[in-house]
MIGUMAR-354721 format. One record per residue (C-alpha): z negated, x, y; residue number from 1. Coordinates in Angstrom, 3 decimals. Layout:
! MIGUMAR-354721
{c3:Z; c1:X; c2:Y; resi:NUM}
...
***
This chain:
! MIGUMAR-354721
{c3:29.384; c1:8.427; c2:11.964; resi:1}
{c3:28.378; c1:10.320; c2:15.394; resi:2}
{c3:25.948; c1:12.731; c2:14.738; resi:3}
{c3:23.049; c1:11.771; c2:16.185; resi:4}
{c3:19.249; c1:14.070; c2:15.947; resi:5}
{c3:16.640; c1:11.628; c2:15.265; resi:6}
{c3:13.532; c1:13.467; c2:14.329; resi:7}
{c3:9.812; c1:13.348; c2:13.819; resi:8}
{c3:9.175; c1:16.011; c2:16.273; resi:9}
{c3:10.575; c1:14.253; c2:19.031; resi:10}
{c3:9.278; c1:12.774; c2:21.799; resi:11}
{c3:8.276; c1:9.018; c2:21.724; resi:12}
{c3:11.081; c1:8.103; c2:24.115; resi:13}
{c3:13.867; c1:10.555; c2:22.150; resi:14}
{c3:12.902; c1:9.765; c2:19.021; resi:15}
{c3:13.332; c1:5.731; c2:19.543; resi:16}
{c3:16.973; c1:6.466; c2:21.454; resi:17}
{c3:17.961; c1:8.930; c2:18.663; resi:18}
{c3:16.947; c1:6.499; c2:15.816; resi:19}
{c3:18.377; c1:3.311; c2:17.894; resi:20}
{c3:21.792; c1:5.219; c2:18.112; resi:21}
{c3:21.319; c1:6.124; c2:13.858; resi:22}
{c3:20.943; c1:2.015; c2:13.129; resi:23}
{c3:23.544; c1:0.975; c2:15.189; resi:24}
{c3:26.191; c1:3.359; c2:14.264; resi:25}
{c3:25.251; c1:3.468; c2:10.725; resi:26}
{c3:28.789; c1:2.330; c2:8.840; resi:27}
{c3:28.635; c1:-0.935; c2:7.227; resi:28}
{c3:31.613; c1:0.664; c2:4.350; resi:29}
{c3:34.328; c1:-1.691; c2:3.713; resi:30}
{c3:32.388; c1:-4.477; c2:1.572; resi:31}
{c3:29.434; c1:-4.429; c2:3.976; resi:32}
{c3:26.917; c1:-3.165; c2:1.421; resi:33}
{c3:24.237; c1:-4.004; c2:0.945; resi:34}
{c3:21.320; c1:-2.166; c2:3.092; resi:35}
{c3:17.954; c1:-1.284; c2:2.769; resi:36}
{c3:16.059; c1:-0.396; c2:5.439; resi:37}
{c3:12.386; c1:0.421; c2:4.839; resi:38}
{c3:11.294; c1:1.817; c2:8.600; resi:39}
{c3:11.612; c1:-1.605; c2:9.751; resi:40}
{c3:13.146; c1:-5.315; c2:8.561; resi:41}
{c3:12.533; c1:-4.269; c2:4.378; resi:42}
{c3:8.954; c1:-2.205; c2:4.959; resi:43}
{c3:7.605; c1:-4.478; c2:2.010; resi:44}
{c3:10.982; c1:-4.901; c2:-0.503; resi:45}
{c3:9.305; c1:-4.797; c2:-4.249; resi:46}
{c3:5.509; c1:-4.471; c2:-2.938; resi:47}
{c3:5.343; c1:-8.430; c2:-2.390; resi:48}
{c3:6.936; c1:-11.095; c2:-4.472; resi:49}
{c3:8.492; c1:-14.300; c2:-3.240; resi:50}
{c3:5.267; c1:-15.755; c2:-1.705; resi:51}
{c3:5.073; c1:-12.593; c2:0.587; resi:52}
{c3:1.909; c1:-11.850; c2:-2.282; resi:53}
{c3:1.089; c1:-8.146; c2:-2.726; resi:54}
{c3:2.197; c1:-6.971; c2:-6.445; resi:55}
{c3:2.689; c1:-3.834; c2:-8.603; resi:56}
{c3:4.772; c1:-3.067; c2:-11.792; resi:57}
{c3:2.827; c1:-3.229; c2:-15.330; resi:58}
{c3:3.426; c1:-0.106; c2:-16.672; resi:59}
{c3:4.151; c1:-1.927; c2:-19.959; resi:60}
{c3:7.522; c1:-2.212; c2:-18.660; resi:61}
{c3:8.336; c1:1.267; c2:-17.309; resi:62}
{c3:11.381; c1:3.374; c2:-18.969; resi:63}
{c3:11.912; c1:7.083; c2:-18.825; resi:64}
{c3:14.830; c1:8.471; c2:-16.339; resi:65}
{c3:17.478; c1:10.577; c2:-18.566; resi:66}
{c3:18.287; c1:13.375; c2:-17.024; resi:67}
{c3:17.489; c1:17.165; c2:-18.022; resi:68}
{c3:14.894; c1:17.958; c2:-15.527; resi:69}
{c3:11.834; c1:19.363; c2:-16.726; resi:70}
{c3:9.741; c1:16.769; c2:-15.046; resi:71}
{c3:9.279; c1:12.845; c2:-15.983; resi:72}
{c3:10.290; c1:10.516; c2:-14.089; resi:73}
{c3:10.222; c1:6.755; c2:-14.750; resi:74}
{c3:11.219; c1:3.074; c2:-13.611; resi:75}
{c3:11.251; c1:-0.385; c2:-14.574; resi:76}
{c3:13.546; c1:-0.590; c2:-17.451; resi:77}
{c3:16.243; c1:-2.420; c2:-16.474; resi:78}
{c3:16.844; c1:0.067; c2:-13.866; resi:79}
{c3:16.429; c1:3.247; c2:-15.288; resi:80}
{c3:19.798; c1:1.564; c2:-17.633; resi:81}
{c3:21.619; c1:0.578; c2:-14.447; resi:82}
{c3:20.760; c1:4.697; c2:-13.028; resi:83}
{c3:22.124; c1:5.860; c2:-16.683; resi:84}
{c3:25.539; c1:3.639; c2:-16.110; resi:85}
{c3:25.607; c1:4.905; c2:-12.293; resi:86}
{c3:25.260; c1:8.486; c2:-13.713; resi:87}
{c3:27.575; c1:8.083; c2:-16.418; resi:88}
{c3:30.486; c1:7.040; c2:-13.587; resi:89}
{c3:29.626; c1:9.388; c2:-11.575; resi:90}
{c3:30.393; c1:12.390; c2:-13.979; resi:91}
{c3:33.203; c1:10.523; c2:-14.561; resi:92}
{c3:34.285; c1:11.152; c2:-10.824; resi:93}
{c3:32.964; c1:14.538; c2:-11.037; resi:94}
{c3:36.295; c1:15.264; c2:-13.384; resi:95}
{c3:38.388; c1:13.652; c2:-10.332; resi:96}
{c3:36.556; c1:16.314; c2:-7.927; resi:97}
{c3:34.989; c1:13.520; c2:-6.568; resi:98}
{c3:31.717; c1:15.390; c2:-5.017; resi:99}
{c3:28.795; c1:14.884; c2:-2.869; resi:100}
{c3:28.103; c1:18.268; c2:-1.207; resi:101}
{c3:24.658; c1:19.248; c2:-0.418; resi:102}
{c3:24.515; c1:22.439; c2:1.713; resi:103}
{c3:27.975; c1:23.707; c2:0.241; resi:104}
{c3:26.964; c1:23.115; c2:-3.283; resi:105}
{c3:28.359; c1:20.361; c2:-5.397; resi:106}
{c3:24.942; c1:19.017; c2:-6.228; resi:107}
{c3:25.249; c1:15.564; c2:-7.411; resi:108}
{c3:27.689; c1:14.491; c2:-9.217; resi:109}
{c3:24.930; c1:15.161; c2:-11.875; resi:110}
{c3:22.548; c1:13.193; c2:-9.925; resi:111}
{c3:18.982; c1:14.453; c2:-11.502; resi:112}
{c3:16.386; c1:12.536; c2:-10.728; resi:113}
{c3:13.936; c1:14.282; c2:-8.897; resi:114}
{c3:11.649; c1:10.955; c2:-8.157; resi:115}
{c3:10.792; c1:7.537; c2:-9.910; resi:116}
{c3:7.872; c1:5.170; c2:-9.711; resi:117}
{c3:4.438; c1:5.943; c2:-8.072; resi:118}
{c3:1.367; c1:4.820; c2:-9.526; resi:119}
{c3:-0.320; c1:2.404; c2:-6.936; resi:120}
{c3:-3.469; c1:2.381; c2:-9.026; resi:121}
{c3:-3.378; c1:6.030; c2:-8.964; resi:122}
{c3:-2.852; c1:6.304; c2:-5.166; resi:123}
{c3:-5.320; c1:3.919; c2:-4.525; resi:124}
{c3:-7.953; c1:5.307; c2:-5.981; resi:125}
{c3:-7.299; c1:8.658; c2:-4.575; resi:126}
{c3:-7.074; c1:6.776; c2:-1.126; resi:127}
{c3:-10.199; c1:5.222; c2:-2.336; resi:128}
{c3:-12.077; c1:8.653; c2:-2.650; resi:129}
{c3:-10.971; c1:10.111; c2:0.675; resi:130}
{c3:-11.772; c1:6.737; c2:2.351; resi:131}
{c3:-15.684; c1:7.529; c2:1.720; resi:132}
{c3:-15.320; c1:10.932; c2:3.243; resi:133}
{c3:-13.260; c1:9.934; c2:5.941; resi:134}
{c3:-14.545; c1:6.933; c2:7.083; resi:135}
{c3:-17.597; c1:5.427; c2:5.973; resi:136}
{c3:-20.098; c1:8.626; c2:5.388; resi:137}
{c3:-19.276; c1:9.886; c2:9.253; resi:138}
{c3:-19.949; c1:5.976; c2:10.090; resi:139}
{c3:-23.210; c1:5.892; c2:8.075; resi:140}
{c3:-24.436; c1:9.496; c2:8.759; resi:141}
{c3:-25.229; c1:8.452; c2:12.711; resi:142}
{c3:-28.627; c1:9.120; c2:13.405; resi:143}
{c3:-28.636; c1:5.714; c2:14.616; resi:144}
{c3:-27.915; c1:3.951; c2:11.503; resi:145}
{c3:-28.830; c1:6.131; c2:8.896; resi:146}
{c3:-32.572; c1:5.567; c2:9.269; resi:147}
{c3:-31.948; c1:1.960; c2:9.320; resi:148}
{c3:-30.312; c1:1.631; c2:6.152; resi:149}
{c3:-33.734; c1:1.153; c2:3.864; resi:150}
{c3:-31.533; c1:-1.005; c2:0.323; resi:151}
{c3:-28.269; c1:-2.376; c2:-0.708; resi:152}
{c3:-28.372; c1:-5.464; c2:2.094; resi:153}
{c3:-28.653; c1:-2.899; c2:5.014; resi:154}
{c3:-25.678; c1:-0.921; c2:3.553; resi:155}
{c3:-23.726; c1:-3.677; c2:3.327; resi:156}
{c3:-24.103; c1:-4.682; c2:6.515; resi:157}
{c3:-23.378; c1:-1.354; c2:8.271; resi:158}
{c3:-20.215; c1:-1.093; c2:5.764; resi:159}
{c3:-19.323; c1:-4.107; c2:7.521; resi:160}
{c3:-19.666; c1:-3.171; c2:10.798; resi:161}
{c3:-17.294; c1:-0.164; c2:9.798; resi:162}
{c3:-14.927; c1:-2.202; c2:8.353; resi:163}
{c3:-14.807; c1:-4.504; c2:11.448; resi:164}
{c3:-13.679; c1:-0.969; c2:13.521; resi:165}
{c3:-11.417; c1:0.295; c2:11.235; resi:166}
{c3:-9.549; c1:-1.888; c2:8.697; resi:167}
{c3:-6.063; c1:-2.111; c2:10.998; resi:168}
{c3:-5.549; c1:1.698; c2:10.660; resi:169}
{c3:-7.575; c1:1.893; c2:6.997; resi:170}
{c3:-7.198; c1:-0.785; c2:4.345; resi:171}
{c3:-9.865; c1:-1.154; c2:2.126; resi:172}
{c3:-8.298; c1:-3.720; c2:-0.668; resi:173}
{c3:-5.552; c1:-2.800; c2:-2.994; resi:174}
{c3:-3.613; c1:-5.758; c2:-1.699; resi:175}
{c3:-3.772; c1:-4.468; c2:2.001; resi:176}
{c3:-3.048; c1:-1.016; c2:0.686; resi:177}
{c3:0.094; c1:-2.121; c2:-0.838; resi:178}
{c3:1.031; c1:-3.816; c2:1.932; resi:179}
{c3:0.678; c1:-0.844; c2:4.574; resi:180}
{c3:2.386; c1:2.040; c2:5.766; resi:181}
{c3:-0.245; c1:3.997; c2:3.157; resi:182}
{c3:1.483; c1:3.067; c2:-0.282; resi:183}
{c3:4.837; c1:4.582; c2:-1.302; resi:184}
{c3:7.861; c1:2.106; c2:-1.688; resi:185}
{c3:8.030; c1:4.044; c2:-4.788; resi:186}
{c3:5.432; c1:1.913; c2:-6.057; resi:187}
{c3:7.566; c1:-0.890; c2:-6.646; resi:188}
{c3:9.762; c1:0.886; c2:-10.005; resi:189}
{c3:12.856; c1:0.055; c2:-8.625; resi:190}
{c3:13.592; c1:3.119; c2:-6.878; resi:191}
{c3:15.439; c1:6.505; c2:-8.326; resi:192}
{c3:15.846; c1:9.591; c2:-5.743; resi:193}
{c3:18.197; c1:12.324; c2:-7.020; resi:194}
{c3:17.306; c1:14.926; c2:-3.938; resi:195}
{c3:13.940; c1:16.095; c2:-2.348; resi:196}
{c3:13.712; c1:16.636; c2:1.304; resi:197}
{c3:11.741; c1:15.046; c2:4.466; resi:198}
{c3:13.126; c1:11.745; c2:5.481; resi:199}
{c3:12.561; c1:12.846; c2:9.092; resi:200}
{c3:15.163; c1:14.813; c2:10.137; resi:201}
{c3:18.810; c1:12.636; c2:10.939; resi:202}
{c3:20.902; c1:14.891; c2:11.157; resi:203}
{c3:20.893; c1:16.121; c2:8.018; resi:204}
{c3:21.714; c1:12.614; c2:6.316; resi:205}
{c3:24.467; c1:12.566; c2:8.639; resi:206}
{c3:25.843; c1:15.731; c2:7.986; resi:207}
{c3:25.503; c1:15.698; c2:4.097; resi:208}
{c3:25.967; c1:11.993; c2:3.138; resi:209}
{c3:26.712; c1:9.640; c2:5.656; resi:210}
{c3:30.245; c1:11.941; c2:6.504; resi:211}
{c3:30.884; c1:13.106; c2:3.311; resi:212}
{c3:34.375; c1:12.146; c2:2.644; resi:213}
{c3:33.010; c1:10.245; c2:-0.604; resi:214}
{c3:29.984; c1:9.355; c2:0.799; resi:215}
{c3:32.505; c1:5.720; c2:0.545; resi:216}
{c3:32.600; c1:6.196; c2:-2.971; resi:217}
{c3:28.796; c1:6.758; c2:-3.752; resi:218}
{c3:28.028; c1:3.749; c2:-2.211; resi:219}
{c3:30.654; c1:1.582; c2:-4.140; resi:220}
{c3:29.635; c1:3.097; c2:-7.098; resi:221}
{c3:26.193; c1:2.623; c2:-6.658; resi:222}
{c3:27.093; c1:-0.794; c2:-5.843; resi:223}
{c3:28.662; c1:-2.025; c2:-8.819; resi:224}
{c3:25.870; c1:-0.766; c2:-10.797; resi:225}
{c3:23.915; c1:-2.915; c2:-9.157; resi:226}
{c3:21.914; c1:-0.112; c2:-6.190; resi:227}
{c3:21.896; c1:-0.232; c2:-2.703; resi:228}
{c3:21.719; c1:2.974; c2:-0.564; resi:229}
{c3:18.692; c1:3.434; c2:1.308; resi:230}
{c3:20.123; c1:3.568; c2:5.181; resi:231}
{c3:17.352; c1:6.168; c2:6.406; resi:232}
{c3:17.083; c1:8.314; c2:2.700; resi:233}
{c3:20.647; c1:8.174; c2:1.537; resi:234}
{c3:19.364; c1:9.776; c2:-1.911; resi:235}
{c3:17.173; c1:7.122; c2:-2.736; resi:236}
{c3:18.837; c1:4.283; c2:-4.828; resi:237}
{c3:17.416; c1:0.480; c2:-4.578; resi:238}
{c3:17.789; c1:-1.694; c2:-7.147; resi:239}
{c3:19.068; c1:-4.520; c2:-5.687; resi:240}
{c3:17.818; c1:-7.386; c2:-8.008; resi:241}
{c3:19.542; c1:-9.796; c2:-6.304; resi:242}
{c3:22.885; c1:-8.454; c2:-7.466; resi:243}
{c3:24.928; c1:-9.815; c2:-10.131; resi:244}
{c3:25.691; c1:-6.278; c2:-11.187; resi:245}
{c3:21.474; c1:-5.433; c2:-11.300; resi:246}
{c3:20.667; c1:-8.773; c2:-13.117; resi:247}
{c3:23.532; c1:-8.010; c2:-15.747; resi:248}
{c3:21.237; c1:-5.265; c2:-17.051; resi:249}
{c3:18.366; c1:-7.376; c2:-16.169; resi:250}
{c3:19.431; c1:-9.834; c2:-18.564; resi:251}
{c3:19.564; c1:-7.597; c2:-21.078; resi:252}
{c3:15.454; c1:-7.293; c2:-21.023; resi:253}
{c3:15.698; c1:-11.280; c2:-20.916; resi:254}
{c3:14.474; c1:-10.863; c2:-17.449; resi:255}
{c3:16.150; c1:-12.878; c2:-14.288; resi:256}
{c3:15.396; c1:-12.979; c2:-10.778; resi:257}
{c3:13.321; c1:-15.646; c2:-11.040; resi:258}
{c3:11.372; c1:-14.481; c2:-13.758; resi:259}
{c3:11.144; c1:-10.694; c2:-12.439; resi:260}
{c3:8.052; c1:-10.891; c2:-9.972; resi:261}
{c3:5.812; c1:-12.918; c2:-12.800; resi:262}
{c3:6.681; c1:-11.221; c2:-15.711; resi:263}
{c3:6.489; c1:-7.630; c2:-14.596; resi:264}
{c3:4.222; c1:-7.464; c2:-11.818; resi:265}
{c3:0.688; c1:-7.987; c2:-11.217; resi:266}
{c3:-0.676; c1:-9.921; c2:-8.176; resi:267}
{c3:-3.103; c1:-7.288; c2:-6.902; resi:268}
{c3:-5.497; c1:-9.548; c2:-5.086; resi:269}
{c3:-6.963; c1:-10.920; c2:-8.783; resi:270}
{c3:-7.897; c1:-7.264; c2:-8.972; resi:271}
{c3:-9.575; c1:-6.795; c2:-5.306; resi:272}
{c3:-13.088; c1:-8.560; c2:-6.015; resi:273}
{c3:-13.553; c1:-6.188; c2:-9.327; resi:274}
{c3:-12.325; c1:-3.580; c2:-7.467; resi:275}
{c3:-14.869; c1:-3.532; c2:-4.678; resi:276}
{c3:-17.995; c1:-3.887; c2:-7.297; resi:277}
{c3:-17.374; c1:-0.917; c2:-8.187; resi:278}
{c3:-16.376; c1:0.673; c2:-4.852; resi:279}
{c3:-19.827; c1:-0.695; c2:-3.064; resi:280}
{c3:-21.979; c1:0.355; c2:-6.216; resi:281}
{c3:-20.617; c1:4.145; c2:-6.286; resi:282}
{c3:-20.355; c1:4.542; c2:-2.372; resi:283}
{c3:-24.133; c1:3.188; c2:-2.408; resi:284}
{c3:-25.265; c1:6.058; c2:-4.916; resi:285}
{c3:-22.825; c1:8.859; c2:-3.220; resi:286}
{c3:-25.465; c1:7.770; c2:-0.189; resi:287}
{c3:-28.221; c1:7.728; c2:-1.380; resi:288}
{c3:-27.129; c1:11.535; c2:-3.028; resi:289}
{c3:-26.206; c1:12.417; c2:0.711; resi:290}
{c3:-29.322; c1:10.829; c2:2.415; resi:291}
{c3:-31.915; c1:10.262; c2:-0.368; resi:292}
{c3:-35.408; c1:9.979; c2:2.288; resi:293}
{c3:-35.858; c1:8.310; c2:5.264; resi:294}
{c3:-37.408; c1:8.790; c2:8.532; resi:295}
{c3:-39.615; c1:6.526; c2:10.088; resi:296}
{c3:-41.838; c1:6.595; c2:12.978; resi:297}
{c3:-45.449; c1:5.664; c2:12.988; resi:298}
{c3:-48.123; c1:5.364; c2:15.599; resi:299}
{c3:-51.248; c1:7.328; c2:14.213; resi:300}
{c3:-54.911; c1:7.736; c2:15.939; resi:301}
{c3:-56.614; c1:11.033; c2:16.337; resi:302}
{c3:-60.020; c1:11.115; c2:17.953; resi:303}
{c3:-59.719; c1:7.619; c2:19.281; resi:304}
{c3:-56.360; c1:8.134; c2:21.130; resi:305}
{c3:-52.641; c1:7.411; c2:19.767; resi:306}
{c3:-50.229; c1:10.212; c2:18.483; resi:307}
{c3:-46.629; c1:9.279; c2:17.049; resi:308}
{c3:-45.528; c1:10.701; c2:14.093; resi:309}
{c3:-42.734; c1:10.863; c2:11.391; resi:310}
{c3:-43.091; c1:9.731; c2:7.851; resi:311}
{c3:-40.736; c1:10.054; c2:4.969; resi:312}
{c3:-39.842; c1:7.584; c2:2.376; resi:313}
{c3:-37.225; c1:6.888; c2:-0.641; resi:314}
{c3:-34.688; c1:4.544; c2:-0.092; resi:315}
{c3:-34.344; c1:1.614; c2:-2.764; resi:316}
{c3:-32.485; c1:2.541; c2:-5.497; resi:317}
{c3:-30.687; c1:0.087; c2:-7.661; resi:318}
{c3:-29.889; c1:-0.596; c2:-11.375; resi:319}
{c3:-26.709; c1:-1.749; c2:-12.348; resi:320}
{c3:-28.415; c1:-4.638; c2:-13.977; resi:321}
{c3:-29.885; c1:-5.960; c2:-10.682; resi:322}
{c3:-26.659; c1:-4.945; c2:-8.634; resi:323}
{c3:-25.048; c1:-7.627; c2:-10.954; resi:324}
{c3:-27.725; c1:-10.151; c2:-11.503; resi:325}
{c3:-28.564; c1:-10.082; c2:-7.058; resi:326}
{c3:-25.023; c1:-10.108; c2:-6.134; resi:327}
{c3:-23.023; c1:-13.011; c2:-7.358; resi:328}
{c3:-19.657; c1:-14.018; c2:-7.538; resi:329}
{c3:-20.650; c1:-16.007; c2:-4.534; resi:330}
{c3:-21.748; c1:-13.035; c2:-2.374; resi:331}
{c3:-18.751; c1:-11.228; c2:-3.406; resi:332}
{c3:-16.135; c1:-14.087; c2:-2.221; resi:333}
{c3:-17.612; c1:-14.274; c2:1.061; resi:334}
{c3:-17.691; c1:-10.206; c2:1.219; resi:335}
{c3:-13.893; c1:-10.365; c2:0.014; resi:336}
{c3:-12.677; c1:-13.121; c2:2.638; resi:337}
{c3:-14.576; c1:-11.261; c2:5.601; resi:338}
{c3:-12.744; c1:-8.009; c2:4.431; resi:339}
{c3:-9.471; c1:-9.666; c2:4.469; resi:340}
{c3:-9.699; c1:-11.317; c2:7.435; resi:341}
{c3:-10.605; c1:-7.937; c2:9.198; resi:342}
{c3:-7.603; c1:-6.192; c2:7.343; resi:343}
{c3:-4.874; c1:-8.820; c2:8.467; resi:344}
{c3:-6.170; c1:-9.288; c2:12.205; resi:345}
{c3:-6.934; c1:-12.556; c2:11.852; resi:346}
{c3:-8.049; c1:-14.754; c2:15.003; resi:347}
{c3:-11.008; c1:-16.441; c2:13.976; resi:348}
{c3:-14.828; c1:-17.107; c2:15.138; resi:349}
{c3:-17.966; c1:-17.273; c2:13.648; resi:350}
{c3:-17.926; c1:-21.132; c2:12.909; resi:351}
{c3:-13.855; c1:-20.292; c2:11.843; resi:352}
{c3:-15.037; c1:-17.793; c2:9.173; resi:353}
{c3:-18.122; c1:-19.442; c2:8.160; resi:354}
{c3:-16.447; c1:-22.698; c2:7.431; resi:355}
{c3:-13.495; c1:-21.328; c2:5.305; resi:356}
{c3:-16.510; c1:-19.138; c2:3.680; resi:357}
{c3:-17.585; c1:-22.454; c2:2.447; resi:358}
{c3:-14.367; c1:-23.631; c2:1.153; resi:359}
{c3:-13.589; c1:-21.039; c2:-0.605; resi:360}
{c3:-17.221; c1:-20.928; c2:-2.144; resi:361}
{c3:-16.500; c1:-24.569; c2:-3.186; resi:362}
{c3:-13.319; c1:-24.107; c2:-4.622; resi:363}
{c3:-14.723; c1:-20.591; c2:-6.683; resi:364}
{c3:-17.631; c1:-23.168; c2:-7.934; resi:365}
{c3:-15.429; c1:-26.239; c2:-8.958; resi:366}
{c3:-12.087; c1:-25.189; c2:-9.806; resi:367}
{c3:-12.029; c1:-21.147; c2:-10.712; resi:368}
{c3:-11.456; c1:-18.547; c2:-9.379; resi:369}
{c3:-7.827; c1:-18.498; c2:-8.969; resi:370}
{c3:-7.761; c1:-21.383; c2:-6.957; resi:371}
{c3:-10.620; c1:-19.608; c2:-4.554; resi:372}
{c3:-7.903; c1:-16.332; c2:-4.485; resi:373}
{c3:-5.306; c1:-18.743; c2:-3.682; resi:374}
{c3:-7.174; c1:-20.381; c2:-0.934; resi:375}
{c3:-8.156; c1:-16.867; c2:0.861; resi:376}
{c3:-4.752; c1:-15.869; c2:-0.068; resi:377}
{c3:-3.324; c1:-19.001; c2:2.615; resi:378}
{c3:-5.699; c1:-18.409; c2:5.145; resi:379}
{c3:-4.841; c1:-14.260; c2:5.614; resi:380}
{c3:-1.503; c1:-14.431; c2:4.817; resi:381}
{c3:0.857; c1:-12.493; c2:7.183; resi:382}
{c3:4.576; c1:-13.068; c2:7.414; resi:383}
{c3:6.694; c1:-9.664; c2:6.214; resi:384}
{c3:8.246; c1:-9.569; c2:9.331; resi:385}
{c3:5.104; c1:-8.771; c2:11.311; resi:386}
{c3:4.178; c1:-5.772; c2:9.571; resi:387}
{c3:6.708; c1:-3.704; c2:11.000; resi:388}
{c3:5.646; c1:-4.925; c2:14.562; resi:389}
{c3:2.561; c1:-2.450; c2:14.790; resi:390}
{c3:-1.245; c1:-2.676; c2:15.270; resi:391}
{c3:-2.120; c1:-5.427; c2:17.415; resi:392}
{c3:-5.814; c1:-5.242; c2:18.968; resi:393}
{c3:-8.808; c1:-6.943; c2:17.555; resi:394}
{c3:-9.087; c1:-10.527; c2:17.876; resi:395}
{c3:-11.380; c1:-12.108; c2:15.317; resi:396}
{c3:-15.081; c1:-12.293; c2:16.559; resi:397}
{c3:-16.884; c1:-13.611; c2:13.366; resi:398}
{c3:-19.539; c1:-11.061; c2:11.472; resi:399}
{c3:-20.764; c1:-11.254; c2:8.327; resi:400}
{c3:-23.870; c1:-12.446; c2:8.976; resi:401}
{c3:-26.803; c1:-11.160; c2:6.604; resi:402}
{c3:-28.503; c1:-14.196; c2:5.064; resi:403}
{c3:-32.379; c1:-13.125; c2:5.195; resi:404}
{c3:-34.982; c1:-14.022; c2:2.548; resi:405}
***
């Protein structure tokens, strides 16, 4: 392959010449293996299942890597079995002097794993954390909108107005989390890496894999247990359940490819409404901890003329109990559609909004809420494809609109 010097330090102009000349000279091997390409047309393989639906691995189903590192590493079970048969061959080659050299060491015919699975519940809620610090307590903390936050309704309507300015670049919702370029693929449990590094330097892949005079081998090997070779991280294995090879060790868990995405994975929007209780009750309190008082001015009289002045006052607190009993599953529907529709750019009005508000009210109050998710889930969906298109600018002018008592 020529040698080209893609990097993350490059200019904007370099860097999308360098990395143009990496795809298209990027060698196909002689069975045309399969590729996986995660910078662009397979962003979201193992994050969404065959509805383009967000999803993440139960951990029920995890195995542990073999290997002899000192850390843990694990993946779905089916493919840590189909890594242990990959490893097992490639000793085997190992005896052949079949190697993969790594900065003039023969490094791999051992292949160690040195990454697995990523916790997406984990990530999130560390993403969750920083999200508050980074995002909505600068937002809130203008002396412009601080002092008009008095209770819960004024909160959420400022959060609102935050979320309206930055959802493209900052998910809120585990399912838009998954989806973005924020989550790890390693998320998914069907990835093994057997070498740490940056993936931004080319070169590097170049010179240590991708010319490797077995670098024809790995692949095929990896192959017919069932992996496919990420094209930009040649360490990093795929398990490519569409293979017969993958869903012979599949079967083996009683697992096929049509089962896979139900049986093992959660749908993570089912989990978003829950979520955000808890997200708008804590960021509430870490608010009012930040900004307990609030300062109003007053007109006063002194000696018959007018003098303005500055009182202080508590803002509301809340009890748990009346957080749950004042907002209702219908409150948090509407909160959850208007947060979605900001997250996935979607094109609508007021009247738009407001009217699919209403159906999927309806549909939470007559047929459940699964039906409601599955409604909101239609009306936001994004094709995979356009993910890897970039940020387009704000369309949608609808608001959520405070109802008033």
């Amino acid at each position: 392959m020529k040698l080209s010097i893609g990097s993350n330090n490059a200019t904007s102009r370099e860097g999308y010449l360098e990395r143009y000349a990496y795809a298209r000279n990027y060698p196909p091997g002689i069975r045309d293996y399969r590729k996986i390409d995660f910078w662009y047309n397979e962003m979201l393989f193992g994050r969404v299942d065959y509805d383009g639906e967000a999803i993440y691995p139960s951990e029920a189903f995890l195995k542990q890597l073999a290997g002899e590192a000192k850390e843990s590493y694990f993946v779905l079970n089916f493919v840590a079995d189909a890594y242990r048969g990959f490893r097992e061959t490639m000793k085997a080659q190992e005896g052949q002097r079949h190697f993969i050299h790594l900065e003039g060491t023969p490094f791999e015919s051992h292949f160690q794993p040195t990454n697995g699975w990523k916790s997406i519940n984990q990530a999130h809620s560390s993403y969750i954390q920083n999200y508050y610090n980074s995002y909505l307590l600068p937002f809130l903390a203008e002396p412009s909108r601080k002092d008009e936050i008095l209770n819960f309704d004024d909160f959420v309507e400022a959060f609102a107005q935050m979320i309206d300015t930055t959802s493209l670049t900052a998910p809120l919702t585990k399912t838009q989390y998954i989806s973005s370029k924020q989550a790890s693929p390693l998320s998914s449990g069907l990835m093994v890496e057997f070498q740490r590094g940056g993936h931004g330097e080319d070169a590097p892949k170049i010179n240590d894999f991708i010319n490797n005079i077995n670098f024809e081998l790995y692949r095929e090997m990896a192959s017919k247990h069932g992996f496919a070779v990420d094209v930009n991280a040649p360490w990093r294995l795929v398990a490519d359940v569409g293979s017969d090879a993958m869903q012979r060790y599949m079967s083996n868990h009683n697992i096929s490819l049509g089962s896979l995405f139900g049986e093992y994975y959660y749908k993570a929007c089912f989990f978003d409404i829950p979520s955000l209780k808890v997200y708008l009750f804590d960021f509430y309190q870490y608010f009012l901890n930040a900004f307990p008082n609030i300062r109003a001015p007053v007109v006063g009289e002194v000696e018959g003329g007018t003098i303005n002045l500055t009182t202080v006052e508590k803002r509301a607190m809340m009890s748990v109990a009346e957080y749950e009993s004042k907002y209702d599953n219908l409150f948090w529907i509407r909160f959850y559609l208007y947060v979605r529709g900001k997250e996935t750019n979607q094109d609508w009005d007021q009247h738009d909004f407001d009217h699919r508000s209403q159906r999927a009210s309806d549909f939470l109050i007559y047929s459940g809420e699964e039906v409601a998710m599955k409604y909101i889930n239609k009306e936001v969906f994004i094709p995979v494809n356009q993910y890897a298109r970039g940020v387009k600018k704000r369309k949608g002018s609808f608001r959520l609109k405070r109802k008033r008592e």
